[in-house]
N, C-alpha and C positions, 0 to 999 in steps of 0.2 A: 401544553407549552412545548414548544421547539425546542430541540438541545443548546441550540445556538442561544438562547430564549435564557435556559438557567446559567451557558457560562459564561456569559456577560456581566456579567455584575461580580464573577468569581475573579473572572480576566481584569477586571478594574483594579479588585483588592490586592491581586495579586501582584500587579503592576506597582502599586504603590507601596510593596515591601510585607505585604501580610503573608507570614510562612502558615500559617491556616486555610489562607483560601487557596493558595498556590498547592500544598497537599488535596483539598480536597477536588481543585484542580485537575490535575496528575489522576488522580481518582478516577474520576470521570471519565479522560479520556484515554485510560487505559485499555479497555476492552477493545475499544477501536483502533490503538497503536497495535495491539495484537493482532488482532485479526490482517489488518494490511502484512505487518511484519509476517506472520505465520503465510502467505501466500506468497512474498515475496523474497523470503532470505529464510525457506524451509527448517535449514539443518542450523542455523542459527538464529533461530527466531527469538530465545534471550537473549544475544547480544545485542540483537535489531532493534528491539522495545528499549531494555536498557538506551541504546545509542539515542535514541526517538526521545525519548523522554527527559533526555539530558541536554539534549537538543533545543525542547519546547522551553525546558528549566531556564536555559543560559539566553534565550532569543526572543522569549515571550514581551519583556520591556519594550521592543523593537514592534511589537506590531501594534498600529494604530486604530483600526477599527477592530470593537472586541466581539462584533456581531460577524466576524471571515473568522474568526478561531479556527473551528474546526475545518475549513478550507485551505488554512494556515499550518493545521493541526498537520492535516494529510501530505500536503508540497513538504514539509518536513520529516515526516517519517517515511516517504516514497522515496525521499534522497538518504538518508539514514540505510534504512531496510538496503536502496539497492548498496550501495558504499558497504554493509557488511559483508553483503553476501559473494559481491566480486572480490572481496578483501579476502575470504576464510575459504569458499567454494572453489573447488577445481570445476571450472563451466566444460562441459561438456554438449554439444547440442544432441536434441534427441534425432534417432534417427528417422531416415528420410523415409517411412512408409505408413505414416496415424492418421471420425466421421463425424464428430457432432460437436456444437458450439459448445464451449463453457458452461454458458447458464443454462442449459439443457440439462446439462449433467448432477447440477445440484439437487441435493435431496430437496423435496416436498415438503419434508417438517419444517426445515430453519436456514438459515442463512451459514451452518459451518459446510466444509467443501467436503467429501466424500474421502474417506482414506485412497483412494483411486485414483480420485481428481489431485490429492494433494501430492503425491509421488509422482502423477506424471507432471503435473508442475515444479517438481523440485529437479527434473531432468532437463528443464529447457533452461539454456542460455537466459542471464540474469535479467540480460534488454528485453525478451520476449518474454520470459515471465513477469515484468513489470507492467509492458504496454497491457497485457494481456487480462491480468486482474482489474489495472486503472479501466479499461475498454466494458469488458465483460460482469464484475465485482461491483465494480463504483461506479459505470454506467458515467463515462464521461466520453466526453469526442475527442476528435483527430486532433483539435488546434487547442483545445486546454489540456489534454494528454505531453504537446510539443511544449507548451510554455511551461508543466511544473515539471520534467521531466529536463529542460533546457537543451531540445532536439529539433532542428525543420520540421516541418508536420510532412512531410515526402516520408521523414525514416522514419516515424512515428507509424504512418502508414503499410511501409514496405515490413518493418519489425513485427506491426498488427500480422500482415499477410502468412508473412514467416511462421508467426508464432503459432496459429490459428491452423496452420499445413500440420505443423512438426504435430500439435497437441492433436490433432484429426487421425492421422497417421500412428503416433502411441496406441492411442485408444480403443484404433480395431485389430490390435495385435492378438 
């Protein structure tokens, strides 16, 4: 069964007032609020999930098909995550001299990021670590990265470029 599979029928309950399905809700999509959060708002990535989750709590009534949840799930917590992290973070960009993609870098075993991987992301500018996880992480394009991020797909692209320099340049430090 597809995730989307089991939270559909939670996403109904929930909709229609059940504080049960709506916790077990939240549940569910917890590990995956985290994971985005923890890539994209590093040094706050409690307050990101929190913010995310509070987020999905208050705005879940609003969405109509319960089969995009967790598509719904993500354009929510990618706006959360970044909104903490430009809120609490002093951005600093990395500097100008970092050789390998993203997903190159990740370990072999699982899907968490490399203590490595996760500081030199916590060093780039909030725009470029967001394009950059959405890009490399979640494996989405130019032009669905521009419409849940709310950018042209030009600066979508250009902030890709950026990001992808600056993270090359860290890395062979």
């Amino acid at each position: 069964m597809r995730p989307w599979d089991a939270a559909a029928p939670l996403v109904r309950a929930a909709q229609r007032g059940d504080a049960l399905a709506m916790d077990d809700l939240l549940k569910l999509v917890t590990p995956y609020v985290t994971r985005l959060c923890t890539s994209i708002a590093p040094r706050d990535t409690a307050d990101a999930v929190q913010e995310s989750l509070l987020a999905v709590f208050r705005g879940l009534r609003g969405l109509r098909d319960p089969q995009a949840f967790y598509g719904w799930v993500r354009a929510v917590t990618v706006r959360e995550a970044a909104r903490v992290a430009r809120r609490t973070a002093s951005e600093t960009p990395a500097e100008p001299q970092e050789i390998a993609r993203l997903r190159d870098l990740l370990p072999h075993a699982g899907s968490e990021l490399t203590t490595e991987v996760r500081d030199l992301l916590a060093r780039l500018p909030v725009q470029h670590r967001t394009v950059l996880v959405l890009r490399e992480l979640e494996g989405l394009d130019e032009r669905t990265m521009a419409a849940l991020i709310g950018v042209p797909e030009g600066t979508v692209k250009s902030r890709l470029s950026r990001a992808r320099s600056s993270f090359r340049k860290a890395w062979t430090r």
